[in-house]
N, C-alpha and C positions, 0 to 999 in steps of 0.2 A: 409175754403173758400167756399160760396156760391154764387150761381148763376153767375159761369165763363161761358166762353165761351168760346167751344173746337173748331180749325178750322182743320177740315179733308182733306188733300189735296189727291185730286185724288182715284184713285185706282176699280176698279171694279172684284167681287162685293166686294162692300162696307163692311166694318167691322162693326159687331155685335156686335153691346154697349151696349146690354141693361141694363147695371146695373147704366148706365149713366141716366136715363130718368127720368128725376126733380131734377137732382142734376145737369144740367150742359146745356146749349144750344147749341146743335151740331149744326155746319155748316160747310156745303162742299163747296171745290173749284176743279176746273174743271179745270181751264188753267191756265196762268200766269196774263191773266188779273183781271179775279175771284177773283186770289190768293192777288192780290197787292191793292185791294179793300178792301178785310177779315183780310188782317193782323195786321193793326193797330189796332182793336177792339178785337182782340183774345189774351185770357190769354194762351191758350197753343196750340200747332198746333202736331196734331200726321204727319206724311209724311207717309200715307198710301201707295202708289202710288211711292216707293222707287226707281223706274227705273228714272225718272223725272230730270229735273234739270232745271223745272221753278222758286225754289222757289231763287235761285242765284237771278237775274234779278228782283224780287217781292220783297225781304225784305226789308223793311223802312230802309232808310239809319240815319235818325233821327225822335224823337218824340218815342208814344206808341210802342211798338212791343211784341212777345208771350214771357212769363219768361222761358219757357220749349219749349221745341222742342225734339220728340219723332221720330224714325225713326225705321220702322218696318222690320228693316233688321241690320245684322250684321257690315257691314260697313259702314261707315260712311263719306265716303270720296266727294259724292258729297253735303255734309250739311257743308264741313268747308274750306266754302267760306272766304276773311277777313272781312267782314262786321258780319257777324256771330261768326267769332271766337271771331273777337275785342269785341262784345256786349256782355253782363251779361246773357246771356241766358243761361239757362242748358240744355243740349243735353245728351239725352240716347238714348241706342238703345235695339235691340233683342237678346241679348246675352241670352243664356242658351235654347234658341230653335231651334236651326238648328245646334250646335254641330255634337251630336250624327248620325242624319240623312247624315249630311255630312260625319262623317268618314267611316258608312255601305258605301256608295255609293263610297268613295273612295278604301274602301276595295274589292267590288264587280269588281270595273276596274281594281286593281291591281290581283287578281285571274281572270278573264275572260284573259287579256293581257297575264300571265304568263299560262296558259293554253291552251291558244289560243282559245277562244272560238271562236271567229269572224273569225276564220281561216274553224273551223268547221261548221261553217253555212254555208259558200262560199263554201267549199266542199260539202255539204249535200245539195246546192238547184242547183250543178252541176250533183249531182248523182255519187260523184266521192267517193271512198274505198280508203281513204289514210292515213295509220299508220303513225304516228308523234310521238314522245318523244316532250314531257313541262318542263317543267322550273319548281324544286321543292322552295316553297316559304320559307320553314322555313332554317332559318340560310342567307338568303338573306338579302340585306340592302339599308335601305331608310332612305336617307335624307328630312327630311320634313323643308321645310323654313316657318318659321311664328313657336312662343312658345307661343301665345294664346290658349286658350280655343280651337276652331278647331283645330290646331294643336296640339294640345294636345290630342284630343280626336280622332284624326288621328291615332299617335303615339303610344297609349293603343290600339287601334283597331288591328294596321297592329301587334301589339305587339304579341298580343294572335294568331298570327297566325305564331307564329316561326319569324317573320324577327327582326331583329336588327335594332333599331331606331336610329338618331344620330337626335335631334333636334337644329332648330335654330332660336336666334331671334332677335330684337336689343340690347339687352344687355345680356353678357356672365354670368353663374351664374355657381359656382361650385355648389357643394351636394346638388343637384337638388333633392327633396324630390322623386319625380316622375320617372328621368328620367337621375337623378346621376350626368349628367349633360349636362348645355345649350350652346350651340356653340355660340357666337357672328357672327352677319350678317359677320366680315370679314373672318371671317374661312373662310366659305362656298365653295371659290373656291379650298382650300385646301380637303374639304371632297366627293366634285361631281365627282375625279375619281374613287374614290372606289363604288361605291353608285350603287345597282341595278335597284333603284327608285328615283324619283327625284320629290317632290312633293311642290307647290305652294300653301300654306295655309295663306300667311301673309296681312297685311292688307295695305292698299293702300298710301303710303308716301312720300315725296321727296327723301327718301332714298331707297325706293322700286321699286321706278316706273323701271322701265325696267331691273332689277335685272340678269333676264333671255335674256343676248342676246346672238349674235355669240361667243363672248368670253366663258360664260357661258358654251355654249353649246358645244364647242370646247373639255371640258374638262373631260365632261361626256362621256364614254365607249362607245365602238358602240350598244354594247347590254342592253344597259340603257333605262327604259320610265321614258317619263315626264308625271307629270298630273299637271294642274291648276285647282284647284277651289276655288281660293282668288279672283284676280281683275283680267281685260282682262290686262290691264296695267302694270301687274307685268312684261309677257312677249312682246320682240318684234318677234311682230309673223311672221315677213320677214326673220328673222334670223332662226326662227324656221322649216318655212317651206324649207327653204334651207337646214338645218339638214338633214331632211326626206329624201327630194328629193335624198341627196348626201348619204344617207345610213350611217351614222356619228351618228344614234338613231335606235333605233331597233322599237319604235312607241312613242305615246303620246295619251296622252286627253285631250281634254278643254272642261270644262263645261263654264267659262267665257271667255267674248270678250271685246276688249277696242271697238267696235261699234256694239249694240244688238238692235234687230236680227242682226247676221252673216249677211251680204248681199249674194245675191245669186252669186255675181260675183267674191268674194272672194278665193284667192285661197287655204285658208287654207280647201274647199271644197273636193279639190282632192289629197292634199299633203297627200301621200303615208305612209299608216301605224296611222292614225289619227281617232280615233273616236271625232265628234262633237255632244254635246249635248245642248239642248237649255238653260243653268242656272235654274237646276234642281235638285242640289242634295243636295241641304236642302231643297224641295218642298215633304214632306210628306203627304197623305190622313188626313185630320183636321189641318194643317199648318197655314191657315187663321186664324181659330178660338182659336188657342194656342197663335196667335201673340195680338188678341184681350184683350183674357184673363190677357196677359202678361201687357198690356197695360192697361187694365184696375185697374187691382192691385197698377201700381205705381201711379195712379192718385188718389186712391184711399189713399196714402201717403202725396202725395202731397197738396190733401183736410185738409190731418190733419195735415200735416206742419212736416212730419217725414222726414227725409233723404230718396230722391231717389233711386231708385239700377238702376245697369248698365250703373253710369257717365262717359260720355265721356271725357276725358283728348283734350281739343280739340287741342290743340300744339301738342300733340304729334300722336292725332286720333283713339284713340283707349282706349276702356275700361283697365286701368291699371290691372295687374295681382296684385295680393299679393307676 
């Protein structure tokens, strides 16, 4: 395939193509109007700009539209709109780059929380001497929701550090090469009272959406944390912050929100025992340029008419495991 035309939506700064330059005429879009101009004449559209969700309201509902659709993030949940899913489009996404980064970063909050580090620093910019005993991690246990690739790469992280994993996902799988074996989404309310961690790694679906509520939360230990770093949408964060509040969690993390930025009036600001981070923890130093690179390989596929990597299942949302 020569002389396509790539339409880049959004994102600053912009992703570095150059391996794209006389094989291919980039064009960017800026808004939804931009977007609903460019689309018709585009063979493929990367979704730079992943936070977005102009391109819902932009896609041609009939006529030309892009054959591929690339989205430079892990989930994929604001691209399967029905006008999209129903169309012949292929949709990939950034699988195999924000893995790893994510599970350090989960690993870092589950040792900082069972440590207390954030306990220590509040003491140390009081000027306060105060011996505490922590919370030893190995032989502790975490349930990780979500048995993709993140969670998986969760699950081998917290692994090596002594905890015991119990994974879970939509579909139950014995002699689980990995991990011996996979809980189905219904265990899960069965396994959150034993569980010293409770970790939110799944990816965003009619059957996930609010996975995490008062029930949920009911069930887990007083001395349990949660962490989310799938979709802000997995949990209800009303129910969450009433946890807190009523001392029914011993803390949490969210790195995602179902509305980003957090607003400032938020209360999950002050709910007691919470660390908020801005959707940062597959944001590693060259993160941009690994998502480019990535991106630029499959088009590079695509040119020669080879099989994609990282197809989206769009029914079901998510890059199939093997």
């Amino acid at each position: 395939m020569t002389d396509s035309t790539l339409l880049v939506l959004g994102g600053e700064p912009a992703p570095r193509l150059d391996r794209l330059s006389g094989r291919a005429r980039v064009v960017h879009a800026r808004d939804e109007e931009s977007l609903a101009a460019l689309l018709p004449s585009a063979d493929a559209l990367l979704v730079w700009d992943f936070t977005t969700d102009v391109l819902r309201g932009a896609w041609p509902g009939e006529g030309r539209r892009p054959r591929w659709v690339h989205t430079a993030s892990a989930g994929v949940d604001r691209l399967l709109f029905p006008e999209l899913t129903d169309s012949d489009a292929v949709v990939t996404n950034a699988r195999g780059i924000f893995e790893q980064p994510i599970a350090e970063y989960v690993a870092g909050l589950v040792i900082a929380l069972a440590k207390d580090f954030p306990g220590s620093w509040e003491l140390q910019r009081r000027r306060q001497w105060r011996h505490r005993e922590t919370m030893r991690l190995a032989g502790s246990r975490a349930v990780v929701a979500g048995s993709g690739p993140i969670g998986r790469a969760i699950g081998r992280t917290l692994a090596a550090l002594g905890v015991v994993v119990e994974l879970v996902g939509r579909t139950a799988r014995e002699n689980d090469a990995e991990f011996h074996r996979v809980y189905g989404n219904a265990a899960l309310k069965d396994l959150l009272p034993s569980a010293d961690w409770v970790i939110a790694a799944a990816p965003l679906t009619e059957d996930t959406h609010g996975m995490f509520d008062a029930q949920a939360f009911s069930l887990m230990r007083p001395t349990a944390r949660f962490i989310n770093v799938g979709r802000g949408q997995l949990v209800v964060a009303r129910d969450l912050t009433e946890a807190l509040v009523k001392g029914s969690l011993a803390g949490a993390a969210l790195d995602v929100f179902e509305e980003e930025p957090l607003p400032p009036d938020s209360p999950l600001w002050d709910a007691p025992g919470l660390l908020v981070s801005p959707h940062m923890s597959g944001d590693t130093v060259g993160w941009r340029d690994a998502l480019a690179e990535q991106f630029m390989d499959n088009f590079d596929r695509w040119v020669a008419g080879e099989p994609l990597v990282n197809v989206v299942d769009k029914r079901l949302g998510y890059v199939p495991v093997p």
